[in-house]
C-alpha positions as CSV (number, residue, x, y, z in Angstrom):
1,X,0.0,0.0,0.0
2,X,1.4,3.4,-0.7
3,X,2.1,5.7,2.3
4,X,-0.9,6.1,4.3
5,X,0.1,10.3,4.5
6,X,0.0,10.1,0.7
7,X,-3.2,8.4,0.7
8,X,-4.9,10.9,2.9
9,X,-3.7,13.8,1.7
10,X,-1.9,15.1,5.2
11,X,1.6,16.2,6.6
12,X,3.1,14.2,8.6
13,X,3.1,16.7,11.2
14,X,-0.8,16.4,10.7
15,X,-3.1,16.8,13.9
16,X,-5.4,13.7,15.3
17,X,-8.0,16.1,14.0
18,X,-6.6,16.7,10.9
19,X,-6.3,13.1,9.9
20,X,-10.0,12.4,11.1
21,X,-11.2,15.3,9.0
22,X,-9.3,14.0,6.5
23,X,-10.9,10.5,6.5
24,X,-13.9,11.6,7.2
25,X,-14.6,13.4,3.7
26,X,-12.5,10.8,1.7
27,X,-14.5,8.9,2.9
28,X,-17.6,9.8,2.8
29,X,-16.6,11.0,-1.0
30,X,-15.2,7.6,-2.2
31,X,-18.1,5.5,-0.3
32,X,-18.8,2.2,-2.7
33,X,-22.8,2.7,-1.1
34,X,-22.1,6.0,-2.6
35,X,-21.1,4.7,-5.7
36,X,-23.6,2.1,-6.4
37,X,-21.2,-0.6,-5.3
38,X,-18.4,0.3,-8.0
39,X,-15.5,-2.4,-7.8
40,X,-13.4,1.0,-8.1
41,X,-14.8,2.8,-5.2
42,X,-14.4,-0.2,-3.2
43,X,-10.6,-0.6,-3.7
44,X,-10.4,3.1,-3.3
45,X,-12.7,3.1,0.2
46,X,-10.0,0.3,1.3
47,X,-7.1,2.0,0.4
48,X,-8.5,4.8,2.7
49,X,-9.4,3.0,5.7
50,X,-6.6,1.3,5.4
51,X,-4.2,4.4,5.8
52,X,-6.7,5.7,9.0
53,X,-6.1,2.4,10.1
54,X,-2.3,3.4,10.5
55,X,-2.6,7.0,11.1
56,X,-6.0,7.2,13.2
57,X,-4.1,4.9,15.8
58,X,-1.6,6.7,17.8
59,X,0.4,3.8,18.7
60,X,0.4,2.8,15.2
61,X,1.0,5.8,13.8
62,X,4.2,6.0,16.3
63,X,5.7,2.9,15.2
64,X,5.2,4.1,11.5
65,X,6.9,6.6,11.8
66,X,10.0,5.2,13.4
67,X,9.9,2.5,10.9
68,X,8.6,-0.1,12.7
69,X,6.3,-1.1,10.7
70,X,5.2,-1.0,7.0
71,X,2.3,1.1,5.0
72,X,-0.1,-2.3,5.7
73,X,0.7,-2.5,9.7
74,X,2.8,-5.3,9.2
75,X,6.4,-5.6,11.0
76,X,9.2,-4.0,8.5
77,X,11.0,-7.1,6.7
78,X,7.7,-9.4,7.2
79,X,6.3,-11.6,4.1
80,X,2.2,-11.9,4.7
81,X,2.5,-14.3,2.2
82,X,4.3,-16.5,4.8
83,X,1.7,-16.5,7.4
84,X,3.8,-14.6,9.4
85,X,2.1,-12.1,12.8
86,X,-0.3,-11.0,11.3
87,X,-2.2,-12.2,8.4
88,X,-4.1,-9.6,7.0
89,X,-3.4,-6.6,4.8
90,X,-3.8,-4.4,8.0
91,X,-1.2,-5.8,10.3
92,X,-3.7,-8.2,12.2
93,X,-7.2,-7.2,11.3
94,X,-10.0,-10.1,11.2
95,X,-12.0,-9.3,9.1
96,X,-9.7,-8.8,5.9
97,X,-10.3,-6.3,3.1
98,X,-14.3,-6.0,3.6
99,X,-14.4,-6.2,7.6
100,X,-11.4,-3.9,8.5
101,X,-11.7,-5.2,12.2
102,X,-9.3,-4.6,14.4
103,X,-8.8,-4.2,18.4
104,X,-8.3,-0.5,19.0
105,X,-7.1,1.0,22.6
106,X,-9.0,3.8,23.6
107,X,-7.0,7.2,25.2
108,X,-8.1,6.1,28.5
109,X,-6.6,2.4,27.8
110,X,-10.0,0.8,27.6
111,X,-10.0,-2.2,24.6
112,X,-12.6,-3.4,22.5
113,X,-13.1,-5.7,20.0
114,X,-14.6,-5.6,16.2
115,X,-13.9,-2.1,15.9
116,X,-14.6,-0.8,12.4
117,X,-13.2,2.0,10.7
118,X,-16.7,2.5,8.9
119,X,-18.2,3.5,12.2
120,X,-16.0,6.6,12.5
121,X,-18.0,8.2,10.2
122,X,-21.5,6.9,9.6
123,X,-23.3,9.3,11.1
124,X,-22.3,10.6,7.6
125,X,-24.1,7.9,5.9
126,X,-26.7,7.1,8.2
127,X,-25.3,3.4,8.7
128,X,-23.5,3.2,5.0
129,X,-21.4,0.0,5.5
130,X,-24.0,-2.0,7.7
131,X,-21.6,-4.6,8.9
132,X,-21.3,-6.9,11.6
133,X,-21.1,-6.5,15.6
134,X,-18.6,-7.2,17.3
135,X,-17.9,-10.5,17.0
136,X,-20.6,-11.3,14.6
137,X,-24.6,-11.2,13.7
138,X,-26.6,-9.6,11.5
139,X,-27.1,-6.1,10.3
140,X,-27.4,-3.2,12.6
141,X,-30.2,-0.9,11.8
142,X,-29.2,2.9,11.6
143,X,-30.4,6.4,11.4
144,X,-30.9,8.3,8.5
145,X,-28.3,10.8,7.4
146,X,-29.3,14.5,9.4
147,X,-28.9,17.6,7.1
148,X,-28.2,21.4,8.6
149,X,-29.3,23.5,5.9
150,X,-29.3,27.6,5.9
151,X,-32.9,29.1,4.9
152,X,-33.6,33.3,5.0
153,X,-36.9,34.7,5.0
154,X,-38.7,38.0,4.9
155,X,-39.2,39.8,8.1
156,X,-42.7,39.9,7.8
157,X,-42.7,36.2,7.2
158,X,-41.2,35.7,10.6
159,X,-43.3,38.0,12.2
160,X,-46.4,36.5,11.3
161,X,-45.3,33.5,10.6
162,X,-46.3,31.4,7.4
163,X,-45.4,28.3,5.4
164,X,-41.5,28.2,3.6
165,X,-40.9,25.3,0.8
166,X,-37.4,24.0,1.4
167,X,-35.5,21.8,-0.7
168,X,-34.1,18.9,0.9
169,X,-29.9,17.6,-0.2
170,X,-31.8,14.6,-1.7
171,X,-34.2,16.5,-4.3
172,X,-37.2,16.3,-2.5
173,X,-39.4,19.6,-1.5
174,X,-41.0,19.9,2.3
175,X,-43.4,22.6,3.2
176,X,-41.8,23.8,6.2
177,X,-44.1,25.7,9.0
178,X,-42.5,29.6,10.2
179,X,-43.7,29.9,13.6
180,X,-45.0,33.1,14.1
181,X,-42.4,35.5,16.3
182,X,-39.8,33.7,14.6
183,X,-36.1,35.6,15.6
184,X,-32.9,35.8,13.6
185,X,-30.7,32.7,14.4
186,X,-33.3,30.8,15.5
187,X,-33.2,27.0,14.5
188,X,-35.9,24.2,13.7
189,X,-35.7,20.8,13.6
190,X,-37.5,19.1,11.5
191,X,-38.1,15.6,13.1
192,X,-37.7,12.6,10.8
193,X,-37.3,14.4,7.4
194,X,-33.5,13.9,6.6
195,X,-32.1,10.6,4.7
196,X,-33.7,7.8,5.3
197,X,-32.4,5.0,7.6
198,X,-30.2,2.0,6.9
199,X,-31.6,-1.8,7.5
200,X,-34.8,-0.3,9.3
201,X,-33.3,2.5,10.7
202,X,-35.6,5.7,11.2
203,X,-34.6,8.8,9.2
204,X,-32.6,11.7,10.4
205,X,-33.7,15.3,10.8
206,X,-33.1,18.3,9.4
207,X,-32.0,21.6,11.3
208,X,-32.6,24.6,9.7
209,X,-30.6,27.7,10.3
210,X,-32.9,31.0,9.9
211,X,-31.6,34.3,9.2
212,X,-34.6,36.9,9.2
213,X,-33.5,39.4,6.3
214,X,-33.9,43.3,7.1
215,X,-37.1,45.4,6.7
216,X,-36.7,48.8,5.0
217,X,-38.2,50.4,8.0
218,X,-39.0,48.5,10.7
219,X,-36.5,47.0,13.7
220,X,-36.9,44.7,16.2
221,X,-36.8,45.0,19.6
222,X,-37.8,41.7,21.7
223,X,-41.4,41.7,20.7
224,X,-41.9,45.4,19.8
225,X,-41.1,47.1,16.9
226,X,-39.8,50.8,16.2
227,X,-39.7,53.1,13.4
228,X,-39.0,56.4,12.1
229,X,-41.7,58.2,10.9
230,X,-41.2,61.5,8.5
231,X,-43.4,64.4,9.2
232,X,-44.1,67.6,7.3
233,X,-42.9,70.9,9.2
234,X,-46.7,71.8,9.7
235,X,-47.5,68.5,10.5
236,X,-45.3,69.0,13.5
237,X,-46.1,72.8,14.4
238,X,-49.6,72.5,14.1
239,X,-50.3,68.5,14.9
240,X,-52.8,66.5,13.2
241,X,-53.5,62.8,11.7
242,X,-51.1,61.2,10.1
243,X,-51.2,57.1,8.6
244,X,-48.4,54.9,10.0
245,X,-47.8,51.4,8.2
246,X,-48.1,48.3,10.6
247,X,-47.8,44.8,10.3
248,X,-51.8,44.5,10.1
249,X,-52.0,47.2,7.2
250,X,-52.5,51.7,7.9
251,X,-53.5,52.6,10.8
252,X,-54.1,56.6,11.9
253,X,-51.9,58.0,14.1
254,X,-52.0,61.5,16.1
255,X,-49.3,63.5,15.9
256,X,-49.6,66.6,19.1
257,X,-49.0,69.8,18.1
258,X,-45.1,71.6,18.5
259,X,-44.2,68.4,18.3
260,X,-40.3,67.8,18.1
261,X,-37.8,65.2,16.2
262,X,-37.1,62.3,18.4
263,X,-40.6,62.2,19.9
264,X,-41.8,58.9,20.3
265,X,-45.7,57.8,19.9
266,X,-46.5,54.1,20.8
267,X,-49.2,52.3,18.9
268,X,-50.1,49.2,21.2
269,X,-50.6,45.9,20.2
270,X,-48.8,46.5,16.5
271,X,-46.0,45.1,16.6
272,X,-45.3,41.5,16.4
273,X,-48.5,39.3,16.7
274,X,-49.0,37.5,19.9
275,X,-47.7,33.7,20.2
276,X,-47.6,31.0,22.3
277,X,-47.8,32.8,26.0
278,X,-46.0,36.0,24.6
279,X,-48.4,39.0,23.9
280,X,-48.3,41.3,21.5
281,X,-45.3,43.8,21.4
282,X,-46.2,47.4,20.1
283,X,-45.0,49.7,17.7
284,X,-42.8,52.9,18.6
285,X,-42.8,55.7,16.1
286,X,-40.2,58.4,16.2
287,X,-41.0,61.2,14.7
288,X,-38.5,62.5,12.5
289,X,-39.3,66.3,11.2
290,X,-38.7,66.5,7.5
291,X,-38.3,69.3,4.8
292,X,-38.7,69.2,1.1
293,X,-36.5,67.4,-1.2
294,X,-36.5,70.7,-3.4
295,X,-36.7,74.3,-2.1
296,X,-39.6,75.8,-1.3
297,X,-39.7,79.2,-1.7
298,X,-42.2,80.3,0.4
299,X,-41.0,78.7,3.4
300,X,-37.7,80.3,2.6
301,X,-39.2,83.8,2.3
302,X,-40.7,82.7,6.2
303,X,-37.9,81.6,7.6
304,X,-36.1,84.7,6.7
305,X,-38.2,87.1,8.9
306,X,-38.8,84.9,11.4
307,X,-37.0,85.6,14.6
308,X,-36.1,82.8,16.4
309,X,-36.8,83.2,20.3
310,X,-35.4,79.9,21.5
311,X,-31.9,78.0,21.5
312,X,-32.0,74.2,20.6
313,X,-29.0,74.1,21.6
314,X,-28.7,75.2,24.9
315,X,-28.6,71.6,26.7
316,X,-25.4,71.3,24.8
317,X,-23.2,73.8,26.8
């Protein structure tokens, strides 16, 4: 077998993490279940567990290194061929090129028998492999494969809640539930969706990572909303009704005469609908006074013999 750091693709000054990485998405890359059984995947899928085989051990991967023993486990200078230590193409295994069992010693010391490198990794496959236990029987029955997948939706879609279609790794399409209130970051699991289970194993799940996209207006604070609201000069001077969107649609809102910028009217009850044993959050307008886009000259011509008898400023010094 060529050298098992070739093979996986990793310094030799790899980590213990690096190497399972590694393994892990050859792999689950070069799988033969992945492959429809391929002769080619299969020797390939060998050749890889093969080299974790050396390099996933620590012992094993010691004595490699100090040339101890060869790319296939066995003592440097042995002939397999002779019926030597060993045996098998793995320096010992029992289950030859199919089985890769072998006794591994855990980091605490504990041993155990009929350990497979498949089982490393097939909470990637959701039992890929099957196999045998231990020392023998039949197939063990696995979970399905679990996908994580990354959805956005609107922010009045998680306000209100609603129904999002996601499409699944494996093609198929699931009509997924928004709760309403939903916040950015949330997750939901969806139970029993993922792949589907090996030898009567039930399926996985899916998690889905929401990220709430931005509203042009509105922000969120805990259940209540806020929002700036524009207002004409002589809506503020003078007061009067002015509409305000809300979640629910316009709604009128009175502005009090003299009113300033920064001034802060609450509407109750708008702002995200109530859920569960949370009640509705309101809506906080700030008023934010506006002029016109383009000059207007007659508010010019007022401004400029208007004596100003007051200092906005004066909190400042």
């Amino acid at each position: 077998m060529r050298d098992p750091y070739d093979i996986l693709g990793v310094a030799k000054t790899a980590s213990e993490a690096d190497i399972k990485k590694a393994f892990r998405s050859l792999a689950k890359k070069h799988h033969p279940d992945t492959k429809g059984g391929d002769a080619g995947a299969q020797k390939k899928f060998q050749e890889i567990s093969g080299a974790y085989d050396i390099l996933g051990d620590k012992e094993k991967r010691a004595k490699f290194d100090r040339g101890e023993i060869d790319a296939n486990g066995n003592p440097r200078g042995f002939d397999p061929r002779g019926g030597g230590f060993g045996g098998g193409p793995f320096g010992g295994g029992r289950g030859g090129p199919g089985g890769f069992e072998h006794t591994w010693t855990s980091q605490d010391g504990d041993t155990a028998e009929g350990f497979r490198a498949e089982d490393i990794f097939a909470d990637l496959f959701g039992g890929m492999g099957g196999g045998r236990r231990g020392g023998g029987g039949g197939r063990r029955a696995r979970a399905g494969e679990s996908y994580e997948i990354s959805i956005t939706v609107s922010f009045e879609e998680a306000a209100k809640g609603g129904t999002r279609r996601v499409y699944m790794p494996d093609g198929r399409e699931v009509d997924v539930r928004i709760p309403v209130g939903l916040r950015d970051g949330q997750q939901i699991r969806l139970k029993g969706q993922g792949a589907e289970g090996r030898n009567g194993g039930p399926r996985g799940d899916v998690l889905l990572n929401v990220s709430v996209a931005p509203h042009p207006y509105y922000t969120r604070d805990g259940n209540d909303l806020r929002m700036d609201l524009p207002v004409t000069l002589q809506e503020a001077v003078l007061g009067g009704k002015v509409t305000v969107p809300t979640l629910s649609g316009q709604v009128t809102l009175s502005v009090p005469a003299n009113a300033n910028s920064g001034a802060v009217l609450r509407l109750k009850g708008k702002g995200i609908p109530a859920h569960g044993s949370e009640a509705a959050g309101d809506l906080y307008v700030k008023l934010v006074v506006t002029l016109p886009d383009r000059p207007d000259p007659e508010l010019r011509k007022f401004t400029e013999t208007w004596s100003a008898t007051y200092d906005p400023r004066a909190k400042l010094r």
